[in-house]
C-alpha positions as CSV (number, residue, x, y, z in Angstrom):
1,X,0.0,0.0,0.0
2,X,1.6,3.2,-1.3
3,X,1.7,5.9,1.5
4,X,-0.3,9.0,0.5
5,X,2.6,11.2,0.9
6,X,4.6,9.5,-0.9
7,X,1.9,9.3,-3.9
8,X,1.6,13.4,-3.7
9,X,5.8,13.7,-3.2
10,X,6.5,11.8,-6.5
11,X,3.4,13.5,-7.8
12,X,4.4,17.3,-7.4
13,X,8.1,16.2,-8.5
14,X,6.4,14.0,-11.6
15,X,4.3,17.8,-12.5
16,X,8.0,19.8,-12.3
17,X,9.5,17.0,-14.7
18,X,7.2,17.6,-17.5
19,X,7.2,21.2,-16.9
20,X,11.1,21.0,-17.7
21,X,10.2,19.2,-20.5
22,X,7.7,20.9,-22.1
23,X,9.7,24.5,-22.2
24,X,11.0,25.0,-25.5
25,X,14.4,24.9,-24.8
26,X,14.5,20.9,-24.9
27,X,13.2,20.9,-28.5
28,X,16.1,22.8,-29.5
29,X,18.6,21.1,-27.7
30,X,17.7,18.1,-29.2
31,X,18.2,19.7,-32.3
32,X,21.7,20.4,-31.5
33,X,22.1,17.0,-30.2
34,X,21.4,15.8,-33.5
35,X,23.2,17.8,-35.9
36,X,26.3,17.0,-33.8
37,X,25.9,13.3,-34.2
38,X,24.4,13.8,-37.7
39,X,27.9,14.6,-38.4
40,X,26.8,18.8,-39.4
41,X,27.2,20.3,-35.7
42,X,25.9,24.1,-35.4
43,X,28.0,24.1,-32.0
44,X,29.4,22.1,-29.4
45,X,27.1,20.5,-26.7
46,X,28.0,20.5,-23.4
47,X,26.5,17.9,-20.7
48,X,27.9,17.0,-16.9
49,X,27.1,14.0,-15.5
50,X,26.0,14.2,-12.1
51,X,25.2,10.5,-11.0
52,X,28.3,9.5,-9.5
53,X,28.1,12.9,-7.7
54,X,25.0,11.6,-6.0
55,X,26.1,11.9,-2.5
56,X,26.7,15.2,-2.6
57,X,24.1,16.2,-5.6
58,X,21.0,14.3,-4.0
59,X,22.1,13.0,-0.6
60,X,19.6,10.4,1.3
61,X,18.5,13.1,3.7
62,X,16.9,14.9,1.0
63,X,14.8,11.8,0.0
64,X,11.2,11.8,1.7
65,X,9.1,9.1,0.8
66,X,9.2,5.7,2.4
67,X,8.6,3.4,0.0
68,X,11.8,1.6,-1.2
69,X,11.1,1.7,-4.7
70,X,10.0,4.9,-4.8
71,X,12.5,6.4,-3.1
72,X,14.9,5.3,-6.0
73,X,12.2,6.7,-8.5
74,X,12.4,10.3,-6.1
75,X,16.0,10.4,-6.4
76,X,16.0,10.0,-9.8
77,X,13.1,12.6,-10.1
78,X,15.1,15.2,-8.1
79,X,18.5,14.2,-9.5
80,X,16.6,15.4,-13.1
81,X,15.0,18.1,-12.2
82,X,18.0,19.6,-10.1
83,X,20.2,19.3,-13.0
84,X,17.9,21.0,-15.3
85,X,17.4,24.0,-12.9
86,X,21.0,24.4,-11.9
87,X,23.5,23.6,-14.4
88,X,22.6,25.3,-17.5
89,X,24.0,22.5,-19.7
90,X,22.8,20.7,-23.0
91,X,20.6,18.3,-20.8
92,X,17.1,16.9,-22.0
93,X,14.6,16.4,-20.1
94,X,12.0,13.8,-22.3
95,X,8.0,13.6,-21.8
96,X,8.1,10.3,-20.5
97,X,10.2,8.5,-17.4
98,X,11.9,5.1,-18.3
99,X,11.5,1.9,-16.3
100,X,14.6,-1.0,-16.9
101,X,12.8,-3.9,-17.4
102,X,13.9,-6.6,-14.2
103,X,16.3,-8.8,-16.1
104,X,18.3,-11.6,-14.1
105,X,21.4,-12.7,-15.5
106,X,23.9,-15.3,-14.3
107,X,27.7,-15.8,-13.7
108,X,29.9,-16.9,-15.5
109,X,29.9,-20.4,-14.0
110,X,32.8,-18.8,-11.3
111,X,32.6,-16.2,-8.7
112,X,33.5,-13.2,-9.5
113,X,34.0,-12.2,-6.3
114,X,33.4,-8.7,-6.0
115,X,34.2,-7.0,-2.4
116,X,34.1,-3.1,-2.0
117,X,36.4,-0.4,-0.2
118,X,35.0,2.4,2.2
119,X,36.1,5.9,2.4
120,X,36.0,7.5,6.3
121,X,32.0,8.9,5.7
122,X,31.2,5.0,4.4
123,X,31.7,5.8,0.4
124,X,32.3,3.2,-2.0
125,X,35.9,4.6,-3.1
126,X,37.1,1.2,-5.1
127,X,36.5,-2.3,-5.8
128,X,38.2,-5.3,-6.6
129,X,37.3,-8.9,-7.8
130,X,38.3,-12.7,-7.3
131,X,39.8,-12.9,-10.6
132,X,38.2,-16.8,-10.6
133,X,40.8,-17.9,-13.8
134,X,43.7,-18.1,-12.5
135,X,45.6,-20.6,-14.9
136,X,44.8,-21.4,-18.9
137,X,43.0,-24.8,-17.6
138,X,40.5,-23.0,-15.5
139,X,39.3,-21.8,-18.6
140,X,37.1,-25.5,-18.4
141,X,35.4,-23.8,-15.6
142,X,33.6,-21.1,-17.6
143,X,30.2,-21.5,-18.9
144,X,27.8,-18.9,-20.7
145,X,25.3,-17.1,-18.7
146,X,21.8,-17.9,-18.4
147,X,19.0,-15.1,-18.8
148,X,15.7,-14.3,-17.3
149,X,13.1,-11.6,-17.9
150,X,10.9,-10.8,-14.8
151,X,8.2,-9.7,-16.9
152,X,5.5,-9.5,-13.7
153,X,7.5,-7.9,-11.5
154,X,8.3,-5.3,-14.5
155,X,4.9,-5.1,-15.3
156,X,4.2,-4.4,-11.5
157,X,6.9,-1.6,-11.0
158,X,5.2,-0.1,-13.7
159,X,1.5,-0.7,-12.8
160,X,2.9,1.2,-9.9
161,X,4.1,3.7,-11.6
162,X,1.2,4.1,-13.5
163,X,-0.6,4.6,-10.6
164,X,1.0,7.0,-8.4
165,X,2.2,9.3,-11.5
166,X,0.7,8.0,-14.9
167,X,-1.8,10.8,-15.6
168,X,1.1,13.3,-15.1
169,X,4.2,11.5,-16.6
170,X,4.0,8.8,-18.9
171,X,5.8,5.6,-17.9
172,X,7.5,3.5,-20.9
173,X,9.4,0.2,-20.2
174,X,12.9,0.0,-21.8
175,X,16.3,0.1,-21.4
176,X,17.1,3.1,-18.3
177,X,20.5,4.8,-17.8
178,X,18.9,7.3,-15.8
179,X,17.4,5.4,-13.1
180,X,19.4,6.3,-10.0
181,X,19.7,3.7,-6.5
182,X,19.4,5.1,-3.2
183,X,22.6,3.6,-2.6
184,X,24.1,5.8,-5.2
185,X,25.7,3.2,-7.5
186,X,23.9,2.9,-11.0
187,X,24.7,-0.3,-13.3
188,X,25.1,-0.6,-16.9
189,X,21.5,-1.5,-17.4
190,X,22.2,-0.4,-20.9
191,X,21.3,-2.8,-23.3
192,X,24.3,-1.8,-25.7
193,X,27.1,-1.7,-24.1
194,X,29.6,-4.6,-24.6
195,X,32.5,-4.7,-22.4
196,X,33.8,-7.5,-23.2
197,X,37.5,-6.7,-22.2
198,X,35.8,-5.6,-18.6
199,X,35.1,-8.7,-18.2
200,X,38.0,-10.5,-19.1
201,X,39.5,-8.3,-16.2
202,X,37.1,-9.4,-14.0
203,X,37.9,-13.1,-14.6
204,X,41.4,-13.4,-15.1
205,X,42.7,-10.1,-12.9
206,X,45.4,-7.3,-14.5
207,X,48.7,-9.5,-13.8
208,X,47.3,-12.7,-16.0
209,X,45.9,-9.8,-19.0
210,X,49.2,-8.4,-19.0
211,X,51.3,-11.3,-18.7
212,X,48.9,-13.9,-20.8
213,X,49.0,-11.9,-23.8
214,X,53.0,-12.9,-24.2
215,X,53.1,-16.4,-22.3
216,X,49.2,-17.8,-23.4
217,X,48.3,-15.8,-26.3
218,X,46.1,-18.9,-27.7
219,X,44.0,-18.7,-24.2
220,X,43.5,-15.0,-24.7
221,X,41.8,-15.4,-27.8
222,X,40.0,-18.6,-26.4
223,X,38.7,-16.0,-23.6
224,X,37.6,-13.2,-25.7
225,X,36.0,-16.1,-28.4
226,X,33.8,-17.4,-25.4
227,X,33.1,-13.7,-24.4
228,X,32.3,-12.6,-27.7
229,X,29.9,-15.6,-28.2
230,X,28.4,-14.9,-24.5
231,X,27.6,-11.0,-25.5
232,X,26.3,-12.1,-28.7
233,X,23.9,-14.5,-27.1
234,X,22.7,-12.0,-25.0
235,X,21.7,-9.4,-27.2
236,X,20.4,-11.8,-29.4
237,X,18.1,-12.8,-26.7
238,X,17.1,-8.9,-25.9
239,X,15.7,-9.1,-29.0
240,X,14.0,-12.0,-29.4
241,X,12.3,-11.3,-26.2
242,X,11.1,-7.9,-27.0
243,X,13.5,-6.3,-25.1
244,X,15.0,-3.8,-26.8
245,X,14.2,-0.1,-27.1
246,X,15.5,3.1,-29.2
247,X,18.0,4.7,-27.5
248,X,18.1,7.7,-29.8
249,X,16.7,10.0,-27.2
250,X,18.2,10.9,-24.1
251,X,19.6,7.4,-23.4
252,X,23.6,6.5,-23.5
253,X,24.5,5.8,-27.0
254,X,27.9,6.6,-25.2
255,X,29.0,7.0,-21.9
256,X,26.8,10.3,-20.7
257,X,26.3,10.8,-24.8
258,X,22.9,11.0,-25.9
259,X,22.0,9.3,-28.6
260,X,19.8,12.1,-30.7
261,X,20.5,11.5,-34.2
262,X,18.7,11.3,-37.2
263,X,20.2,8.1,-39.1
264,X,18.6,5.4,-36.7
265,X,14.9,5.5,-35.5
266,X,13.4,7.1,-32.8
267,X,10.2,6.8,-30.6
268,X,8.0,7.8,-33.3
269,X,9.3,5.6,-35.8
270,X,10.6,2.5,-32.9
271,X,8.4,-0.5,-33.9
272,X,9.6,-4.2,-33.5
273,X,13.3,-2.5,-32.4
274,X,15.5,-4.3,-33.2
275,X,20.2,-4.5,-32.6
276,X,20.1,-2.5,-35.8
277,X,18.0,0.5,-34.8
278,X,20.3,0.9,-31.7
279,X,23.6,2.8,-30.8
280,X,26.3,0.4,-29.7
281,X,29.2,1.0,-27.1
282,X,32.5,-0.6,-27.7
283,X,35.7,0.1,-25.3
284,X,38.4,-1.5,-23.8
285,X,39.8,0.7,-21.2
286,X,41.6,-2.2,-19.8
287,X,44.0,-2.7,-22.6
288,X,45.3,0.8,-22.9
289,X,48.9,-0.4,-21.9
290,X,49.3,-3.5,-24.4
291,X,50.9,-2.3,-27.5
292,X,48.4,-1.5,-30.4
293,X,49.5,-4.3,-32.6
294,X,48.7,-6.8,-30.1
295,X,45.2,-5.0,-29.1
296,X,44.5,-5.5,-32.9
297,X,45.6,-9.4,-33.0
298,X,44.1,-10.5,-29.5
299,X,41.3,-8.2,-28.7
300,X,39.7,-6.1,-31.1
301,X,38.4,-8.2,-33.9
302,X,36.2,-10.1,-31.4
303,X,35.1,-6.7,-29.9
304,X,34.2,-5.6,-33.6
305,X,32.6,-8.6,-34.4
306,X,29.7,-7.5,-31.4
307,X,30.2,-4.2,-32.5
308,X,28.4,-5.3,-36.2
309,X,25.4,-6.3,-34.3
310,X,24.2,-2.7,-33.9
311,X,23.4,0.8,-36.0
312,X,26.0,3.0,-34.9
313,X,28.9,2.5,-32.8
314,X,30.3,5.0,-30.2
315,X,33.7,3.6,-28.9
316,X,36.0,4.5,-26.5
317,X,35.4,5.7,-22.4
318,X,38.8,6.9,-20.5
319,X,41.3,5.2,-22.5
320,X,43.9,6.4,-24.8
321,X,42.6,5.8,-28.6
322,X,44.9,8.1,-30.7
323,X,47.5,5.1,-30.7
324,X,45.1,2.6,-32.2
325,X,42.3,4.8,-34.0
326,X,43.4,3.8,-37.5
327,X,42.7,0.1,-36.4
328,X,39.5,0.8,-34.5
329,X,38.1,3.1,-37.9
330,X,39.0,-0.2,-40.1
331,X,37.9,-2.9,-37.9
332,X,34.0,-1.2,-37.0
333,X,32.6,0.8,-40.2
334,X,29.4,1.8,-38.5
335,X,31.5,3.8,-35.8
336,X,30.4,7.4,-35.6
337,X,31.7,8.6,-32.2
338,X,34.9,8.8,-30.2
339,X,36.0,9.3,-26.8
340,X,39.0,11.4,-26.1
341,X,39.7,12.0,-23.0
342,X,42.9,13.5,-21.0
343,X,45.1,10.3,-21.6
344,X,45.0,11.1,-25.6
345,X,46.7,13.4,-27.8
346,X,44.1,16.3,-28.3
347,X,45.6,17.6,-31.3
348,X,46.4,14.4,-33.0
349,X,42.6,13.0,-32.4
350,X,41.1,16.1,-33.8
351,X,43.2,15.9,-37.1
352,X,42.6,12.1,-37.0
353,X,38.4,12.2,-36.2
354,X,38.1,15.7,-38.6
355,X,34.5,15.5,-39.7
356,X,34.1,12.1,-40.3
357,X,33.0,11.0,-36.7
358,X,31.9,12.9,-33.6
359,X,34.7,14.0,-31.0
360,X,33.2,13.1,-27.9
361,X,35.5,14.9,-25.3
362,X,36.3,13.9,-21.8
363,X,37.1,16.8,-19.5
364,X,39.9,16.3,-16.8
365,X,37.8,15.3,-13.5
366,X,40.3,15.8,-11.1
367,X,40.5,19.5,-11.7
368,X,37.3,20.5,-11.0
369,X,36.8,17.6,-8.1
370,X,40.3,19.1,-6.1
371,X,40.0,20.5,-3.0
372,X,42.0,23.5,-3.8
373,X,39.8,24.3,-7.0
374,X,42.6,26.1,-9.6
375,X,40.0,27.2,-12.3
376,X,43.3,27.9,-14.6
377,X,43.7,24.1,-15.2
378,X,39.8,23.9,-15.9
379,X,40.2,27.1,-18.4
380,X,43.6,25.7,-19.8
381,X,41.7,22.2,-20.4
382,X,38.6,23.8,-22.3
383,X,40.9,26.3,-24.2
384,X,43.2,23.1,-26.0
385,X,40.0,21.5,-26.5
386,X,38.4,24.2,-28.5
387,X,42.0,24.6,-30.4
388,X,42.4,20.6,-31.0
389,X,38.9,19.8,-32.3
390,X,38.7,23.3,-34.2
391,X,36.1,22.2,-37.2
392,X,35.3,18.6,-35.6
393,X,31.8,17.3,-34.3
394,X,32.3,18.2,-30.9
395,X,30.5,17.0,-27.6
396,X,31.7,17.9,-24.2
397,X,30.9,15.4,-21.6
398,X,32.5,15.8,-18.4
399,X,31.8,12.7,-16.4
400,X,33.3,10.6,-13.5
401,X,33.1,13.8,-11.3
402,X,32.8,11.9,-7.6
403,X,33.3,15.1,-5.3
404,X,32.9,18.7,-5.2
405,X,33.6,19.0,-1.7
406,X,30.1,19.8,-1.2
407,X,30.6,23.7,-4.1
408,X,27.7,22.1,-6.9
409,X,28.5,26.0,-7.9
410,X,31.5,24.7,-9.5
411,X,28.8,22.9,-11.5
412,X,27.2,25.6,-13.7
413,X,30.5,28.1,-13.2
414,X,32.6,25.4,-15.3
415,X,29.9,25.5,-18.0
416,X,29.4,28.8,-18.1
417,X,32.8,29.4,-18.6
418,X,32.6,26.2,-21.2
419,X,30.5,28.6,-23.0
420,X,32.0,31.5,-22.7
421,X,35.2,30.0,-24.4
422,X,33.4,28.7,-27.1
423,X,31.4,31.7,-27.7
424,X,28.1,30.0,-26.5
């Protein structure tokens, strides 16, 4: 039985949500959205990501109903509708809010262990893994996961939903990158992303990737083959089941990149979806220090082969690219955007991207997240930016901010003087 406070609290936040909206603003950011992605950008975007801010951005003692799912649906609500009031950014706010569907999916067939590390206030800071294969023969060990769709407990959640907010804000079930946890920690519930070096990680640990790719190359492909397969299964299934919905909205085609653009379908056209209508996000941040010749023997042909699966690709998250780009643009054709962040050669990814796919910059966190703030590093960042992608696609998306040290000013003052260097 949902509380009657908590009905009007999501209520009066549900009204302010479609207010945002509605204002006109939206339609035109989308707009932009588009043309950058459409490869003919009128200017750069510009969007912060604020979920792994949450402590500080929407802490627990802000939250006010009881309920336990709808206190995750409230801190998403506020999380929104905070960031659309405060930090003057490219954000979109759509007509509608997103439910995941309730998807169960197994191991591996091993462990993987995972165990957290606590800061002094009781943050998540870091975590590790079990790292299960721990010599070539435990590779006998591995089995490929099993799937489930919970489709009455989804169709509950939203019944809910539907319920308490329906009238006000339309509830769609689909794939949710928005959806925030009270605890703060929000999963890759998106249905494109592929990981599949992530995951080798997880299984084998840094010393064995580093090592194995020089003593047991043959079990490094054997890995990624059985990986590969595994992903492909999956989103093979996601289809099949009817699981699958168009993430050309305000969705992660990329990490924090929307995926507004004109080539693949959107809501209005999204019927039967299938891997094709979709953006796909291919990475492999845990390879950065192998040599590019051996990322393009021993990992990315398999991580181009899930790659073909979908529409457009957006590759790359905090790794360094410019070193391998010319094997990443030949191995996935349907790629169309590119991370850079701080770790790659500005200039030499602008010449190399030009207008032929979207450069899809990663601020420096660590400036802005500092204790003593020095808004010279911030400007200095933004200024070679501006210089290096001079006449590329460009997207700003400054993400994996986990502190302020309680300023959110810094927020909208580092867009605002985003804009302000790029004539905004």
């Amino acid at each position: 039985m949902i509380r009657s406070q908590d009905r009007q609290i999501i209520r009066s936040l549900a009204e302010k949500w479609m207010e945002l909206a509605q204002l006109p603003v939206m339609a035109e950011r989308k707009r932009l959205w588009r043309a950058v992605h459409d490869l003919r950008a009128e200017r750069p975007v510009i969007l912060v990501e604020t979920c792994m801010l949450i402590d500080e951005y929407t802490p627990t003692n802000a939250l006010e109903c009881e309920d336990p799912f709808l206190r995750n649906v409230e801190r998403t609500l506020r999380t929104t509708i905070r960031h659309a009031q405060e930090i003057d950014d490219d954000v979109v706010v759509e007509p509608y809010f997103r439910l995941a569907w309730e998807i169960e999916v197994s191991d591996y067939g091993v462990s993987l262990g995972e165990y957290h590390a606590t800061d002094a206030a009781g943050r998540t800071v870091a975590y590790s893994f079990a790292f299960p294969i721990r010599s070539p023969g435990d590779f006998s060990k591995l089995r490929t996961r099993t799937k489930t769709v919970h489709r009455e407990k989804t169709a509950r959640l939203k019944a809910i939903l539907e319920d308490v907010m329906g009238d006000i804000l339309p509830v769609r079930v689909g794939n949710n990158d928005q959806f925030i946890f009270e605890s703060g920690y929000r999963p890759w519930t998106g249905v494109q992303f592929i990981g599949l070096t992530m995951d080798l990680f997880k299984l084998i640990g840094n010393h064995n990737l580093l090592y194995w790719v020089y003593d047991e190359p043959e079990t490094i492909h054997k890995l990624m083959a059985f990986l590969r397969d595994d992903r492909i299964e999956y989103f093979r299934w996601l289809q099949q089941e009817g699981l699958l919905d168009v993430n050309t909205d305000n969705q992660m085609a990329g990490p924090c990149s929307y995926g507004y653009v004109t080539g693949l379908p959107d809501l209005t056209q999204a019927n039967n979806v299938t891997l094709k209508d979709l953006w796909g996000w291919a990475e492999s941040q845990e390879t950065t220090t192998i040599s590019p010749a051996m990322f393009n023997e021993l990992f990315l042909p398999y991580i181009a082969e899930v790659a073909s699966l979908f529409g457009l690709v957006y590759y790359g998250c905090c790794e360094r690219v410019d070193d391998r780009f010319a094997d990443v643009r030949r191995a996935i054709p349907n790629l169309r955007s590119v991370s850079v962040s701080g770790w790659s050669d500005l200039h030499k990814m602008g010449e190399l991207i030009g207008r032929d796919y979207v450069y899809s910059r990663k601020p420096t966190p660590a400036y802005i997240s500092a204790d003593g703030l020095n808004w010279d590093l911030l400007r200095e960042d933004m200024q070679k930016t501006k210089e290096a992608a001079r006449g590329c696609n460009l997207e700003i998306l400054f993400r994996d901010i986990y502190t302020v040290h309680h300023d959110l000013s810094r927020l909208q003052r580092w867009v605002q003087m985003t804009k302000g260097i790029f004539g905004i």
